[in-house]
N, C-alpha and C positions, 0 to 999 in steps of 0.2 A: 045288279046286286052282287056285291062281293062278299064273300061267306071266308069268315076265322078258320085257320087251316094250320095244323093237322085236328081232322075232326076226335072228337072222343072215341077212345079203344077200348073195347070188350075182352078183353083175355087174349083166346083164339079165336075170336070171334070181328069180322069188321065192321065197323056203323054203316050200320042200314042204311044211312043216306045215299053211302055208294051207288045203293041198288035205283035211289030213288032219281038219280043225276042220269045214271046210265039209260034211266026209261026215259028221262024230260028233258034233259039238258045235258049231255052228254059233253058239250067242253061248257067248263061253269070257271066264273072267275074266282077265286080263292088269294086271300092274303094269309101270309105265314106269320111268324112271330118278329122276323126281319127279314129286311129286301123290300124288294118293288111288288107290285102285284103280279098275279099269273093268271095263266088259262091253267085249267084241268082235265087232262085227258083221262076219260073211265071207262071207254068201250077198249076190247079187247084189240080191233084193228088200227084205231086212231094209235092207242098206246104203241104198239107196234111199228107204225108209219113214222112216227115222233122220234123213234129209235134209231131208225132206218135208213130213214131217209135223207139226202144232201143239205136238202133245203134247210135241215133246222142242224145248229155247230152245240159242241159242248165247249170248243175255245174260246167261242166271240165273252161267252160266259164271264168267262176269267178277267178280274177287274171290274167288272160290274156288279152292282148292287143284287145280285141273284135274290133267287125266293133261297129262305133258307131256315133252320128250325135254330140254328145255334148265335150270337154275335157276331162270332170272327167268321171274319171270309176270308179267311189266307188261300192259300192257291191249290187247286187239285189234283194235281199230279198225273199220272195217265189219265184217269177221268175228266179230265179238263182237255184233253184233247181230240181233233181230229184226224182223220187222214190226210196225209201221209203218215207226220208225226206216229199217231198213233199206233199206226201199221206194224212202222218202223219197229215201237217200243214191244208193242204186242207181241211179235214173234220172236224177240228175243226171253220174255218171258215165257212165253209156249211152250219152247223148247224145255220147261225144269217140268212142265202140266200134261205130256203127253198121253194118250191113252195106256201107251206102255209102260212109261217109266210110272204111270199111278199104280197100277196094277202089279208094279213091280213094290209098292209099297205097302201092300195090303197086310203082308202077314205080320211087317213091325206094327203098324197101325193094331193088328188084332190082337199083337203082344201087350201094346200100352193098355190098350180098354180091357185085358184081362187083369194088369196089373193092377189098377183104377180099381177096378172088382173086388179082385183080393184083397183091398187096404179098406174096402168098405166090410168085406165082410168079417177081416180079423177086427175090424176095431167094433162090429155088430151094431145092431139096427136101435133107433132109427139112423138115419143118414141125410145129408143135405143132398140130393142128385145133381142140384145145380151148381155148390160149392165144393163136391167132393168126384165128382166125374164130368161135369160136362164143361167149366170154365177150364182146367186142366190139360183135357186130352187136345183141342187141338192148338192150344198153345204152345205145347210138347210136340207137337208135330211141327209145326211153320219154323219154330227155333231150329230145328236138327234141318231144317232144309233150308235156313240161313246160316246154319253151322253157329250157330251161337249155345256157350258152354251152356252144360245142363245147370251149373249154378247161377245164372244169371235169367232163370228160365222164369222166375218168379217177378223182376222187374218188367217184361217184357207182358207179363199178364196184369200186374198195376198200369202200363201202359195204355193196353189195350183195351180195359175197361174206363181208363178215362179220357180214352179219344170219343167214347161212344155214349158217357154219362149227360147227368143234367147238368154238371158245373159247366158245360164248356156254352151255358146261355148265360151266365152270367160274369165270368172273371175271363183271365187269360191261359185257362187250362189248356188249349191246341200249341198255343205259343212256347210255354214252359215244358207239355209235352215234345213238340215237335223238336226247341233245342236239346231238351236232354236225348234223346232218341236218333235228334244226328248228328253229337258230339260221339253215343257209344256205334254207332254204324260206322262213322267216318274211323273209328280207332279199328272195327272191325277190316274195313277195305282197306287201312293202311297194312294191317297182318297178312291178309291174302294178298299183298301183292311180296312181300317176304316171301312168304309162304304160300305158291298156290296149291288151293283144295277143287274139288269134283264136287262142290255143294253149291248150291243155286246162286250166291252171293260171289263166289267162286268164280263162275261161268259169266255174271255180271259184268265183275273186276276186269276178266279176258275181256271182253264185249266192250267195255268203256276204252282200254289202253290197247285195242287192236282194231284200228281203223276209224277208231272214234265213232263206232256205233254211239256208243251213251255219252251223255256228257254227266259231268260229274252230278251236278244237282238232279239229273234222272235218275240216277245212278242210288242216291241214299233215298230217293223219294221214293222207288219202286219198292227196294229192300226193306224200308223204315215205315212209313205210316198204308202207303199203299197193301203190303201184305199184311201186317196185322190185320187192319179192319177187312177186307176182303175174304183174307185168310183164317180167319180165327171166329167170327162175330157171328157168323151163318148157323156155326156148328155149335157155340156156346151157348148162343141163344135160341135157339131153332131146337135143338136137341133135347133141352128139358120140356118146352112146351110140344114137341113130338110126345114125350112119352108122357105130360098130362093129358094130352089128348087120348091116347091108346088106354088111359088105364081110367079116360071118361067114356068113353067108346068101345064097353066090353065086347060088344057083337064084334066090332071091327079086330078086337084083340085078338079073342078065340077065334075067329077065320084067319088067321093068320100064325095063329100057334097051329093050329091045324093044317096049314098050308104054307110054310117055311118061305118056300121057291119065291112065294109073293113080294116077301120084303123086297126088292128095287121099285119093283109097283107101289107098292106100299110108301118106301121113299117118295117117291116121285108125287102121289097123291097127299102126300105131308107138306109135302113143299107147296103144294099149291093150295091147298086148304089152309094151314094156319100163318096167321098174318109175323113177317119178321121184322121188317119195318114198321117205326111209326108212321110212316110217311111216304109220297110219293118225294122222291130224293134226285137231285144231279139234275136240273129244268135246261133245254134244248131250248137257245133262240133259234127263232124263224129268221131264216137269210134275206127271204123275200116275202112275198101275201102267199099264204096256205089257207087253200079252202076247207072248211070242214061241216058239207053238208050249209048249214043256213048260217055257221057261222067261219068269220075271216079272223084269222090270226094274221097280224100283221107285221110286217121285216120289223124285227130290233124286239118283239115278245117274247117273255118266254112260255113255255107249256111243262107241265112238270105232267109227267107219266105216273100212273095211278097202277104199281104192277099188284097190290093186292085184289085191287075193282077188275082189273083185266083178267084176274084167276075164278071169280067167279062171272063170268058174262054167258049168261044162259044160251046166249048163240054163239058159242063155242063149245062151252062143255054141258054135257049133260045135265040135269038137277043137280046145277054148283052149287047148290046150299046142303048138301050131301055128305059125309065121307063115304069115299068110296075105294075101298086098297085096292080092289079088282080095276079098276078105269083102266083100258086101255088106251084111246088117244084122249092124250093130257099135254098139251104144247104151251105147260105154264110160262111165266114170266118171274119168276123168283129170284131166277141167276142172271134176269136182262132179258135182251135180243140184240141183234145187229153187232156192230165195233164193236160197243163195249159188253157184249156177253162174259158174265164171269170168266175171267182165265182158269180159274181154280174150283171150277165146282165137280169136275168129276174125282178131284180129291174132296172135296165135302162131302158129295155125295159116299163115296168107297167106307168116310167117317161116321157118318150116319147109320151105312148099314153094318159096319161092322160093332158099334156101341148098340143100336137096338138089339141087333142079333144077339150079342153074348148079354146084354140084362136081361132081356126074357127066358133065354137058353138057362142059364144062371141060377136067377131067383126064380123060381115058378111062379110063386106067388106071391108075386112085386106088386104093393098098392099102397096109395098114397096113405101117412102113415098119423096122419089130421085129419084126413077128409078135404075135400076144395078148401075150407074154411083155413086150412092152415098154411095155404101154399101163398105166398107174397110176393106178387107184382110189378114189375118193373117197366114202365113206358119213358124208357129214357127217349135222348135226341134223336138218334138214329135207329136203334132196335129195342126190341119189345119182346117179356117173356118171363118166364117164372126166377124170380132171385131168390127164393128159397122156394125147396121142392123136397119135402119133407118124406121119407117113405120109407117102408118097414121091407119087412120078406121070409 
């Protein structure tokens, strides 16, 4: 049996089928909207192994009919590769994501989301939270650590919202985006090499014309579609349905206004609890036969990884059908695993808390300003989450 795939979305909530796969049929074959058909991985360690492991390429991908949710299948960029490759590109990217230099970025980050505040609460309640702080802040961030001017900070968020919309299932939205996006990058590398700067695209430019780390097309691919949707989508989208959840979740709210220290826990139990993706996204071909339990995935398949199903798998985490901000071991899959673990999620992460932190700190008594009834929905191609989030204080 092959089951229509991506299943129907509940908010923050996942289809119960999930649950119903991971007790009976733990890899289930799934067709998507385009591509070939797949396996689906929903247990927490399959998912994991699928990520991990040799056996299964994100390159051989490339060129081939993938499972996919959008039409165009143009090329992936780092996520399309393996190691070496991958390695290679990884650590030159690493180097702008380090624990340090994140941390060394906090207190501008806590600057913007006060400012975001400010301009919410001179202009007075209600407010769009989705359209007025949380599509904003980290698009204001990724631009200054591409060094792209603050006036073209607005193009760069029409961008990114429609790498990640529904038009790009039916026209050439990837394509018109992608040239426009590396006709202005390629004008940006031609400046930095004028002029070198100490900002991540900066660091790039050295990287590509010093030994031929990058080649040119790595080079606008990493800068240009890569950081946006990595960099920007987690936190735009993820961050309003964090705080419709917290302010459906009063218990969960008040234990944590009571108890400050918790917000990284709290993060971290957000992320794993509400759903960011539509979709299990980026399907691993099998190199050779992988066994799974009673079923064989066979060389030349692919398996697309289910990281919302593998957040809640009861034989990992406790009553995953829960919130719970207190959980201590919580080994979601939100940011990935293996290679391609986000590069950038301990800057999401730093973004996350630092936006919860100062709207509750803030408004005290910040609540939805409709009630659920007015807050509207968005299950685009890639991510899922409130497009308007209506709310008073």
């Amino acid at each position: 049996m092959i089951r229509d795939y991506p299943f129907e979305g509940y908010e923050t909530e996942i289809s119960p089928l999930y649950a119903k796969l991971r007790a009976e049929e733990p890899m289930s074959r799934v067709q998507m909207p385009f591509g070939e058909p797949a396996w689906l991985a929903v247990r927490h360690d399959d998912v994991k192994l699928v990520m991990t492991d040799p056996r299964f390429s994100r390159a051989v991908a490339q060129g081939l009919d993938q499972p996919r949710t959008r039409r165009q299948n143009e090329g992936d960029g780092i996520m399309g590769m393996d190691p070496p490759d991958h390695s290679r590109l990884r650590r030159l990217v690493g180097k702008a994501f380090t624990a340090r230099r994140v941390e060394q970025m906090r207190a501008d980050v806590r600057a913007r989301v006060n400012r975001l505040i400010d301009g919410m609460l001179d202009k007075g309640a209600p407010a769009d939270l989705a359209e007025e702080f949380a599509r904003p802040l980290p698009v204001s961030v990724i631009c200054d650590l591409l060094g792209v001017p603050f006036a073209d900070h607005h193009i760069f968020r029409v961008w990114t919202e429609g790498l990640v919309g529904d038009a790009t299932t039916k026209d050439d939205v990837l394509i018109e985006i992608g040239e426009a996006l590396g006709e202005y990058m390629s004008k940006l590398v031609a400046d930095r090499r004028e002029e070198p700067t100490d900002d991540l695209l900066g660091a790039l430019v050295y990287a590509r014309d010093n030994g031929d780390k990058l080649t040119e097309d790595e080079l606008i691919s990493i800068a240009g579609p890569g950081m946006l949707t990595a960099g920007v989508e987690t936190v735009s989208s993820g961050l309003p349905s964090f705080v419709y959840t917290l302010l459906t979740y009063p218990d969960q709210l008040k234990l944590l206004r009571e108890r400050p220290e918790l917000m990284p826990s709290a993060v971290e139990e957000l992320l794993r609890y509400v759903p960011i993706n539509t979709a299990a996204m980026f399907p691993r071909y099998a190199l050779e036969d992988v066994r799974f339990r009673d079923v064989v995935v066979r060389a030349g398949e692919p398996v697309l990884p289910a990281l919302a199903a593998a957040n809640r798998d009861p034989e990992v985490f406790a009553d995953p059908e829960r919130l719970d901000i207190t959980r201590k071991d919580n080994p979601h899959m939100t940011f990935g695993h293996g290679p391609h673990f986000c590069v950038g999620a301990q800057l999401a992460r730093l973004e996350l808390q630092e936006a919860l932190t100062a709207l509750f700190d803030r408004m005290p008594a910040l609540h939805l300003a409709e009630g659920v009834e007015g807050v509207k929905w968005k299950f685009g191609v890639i991510v899922r989450g409130p497009a308007r989030l209506p709310v008073a204080w």
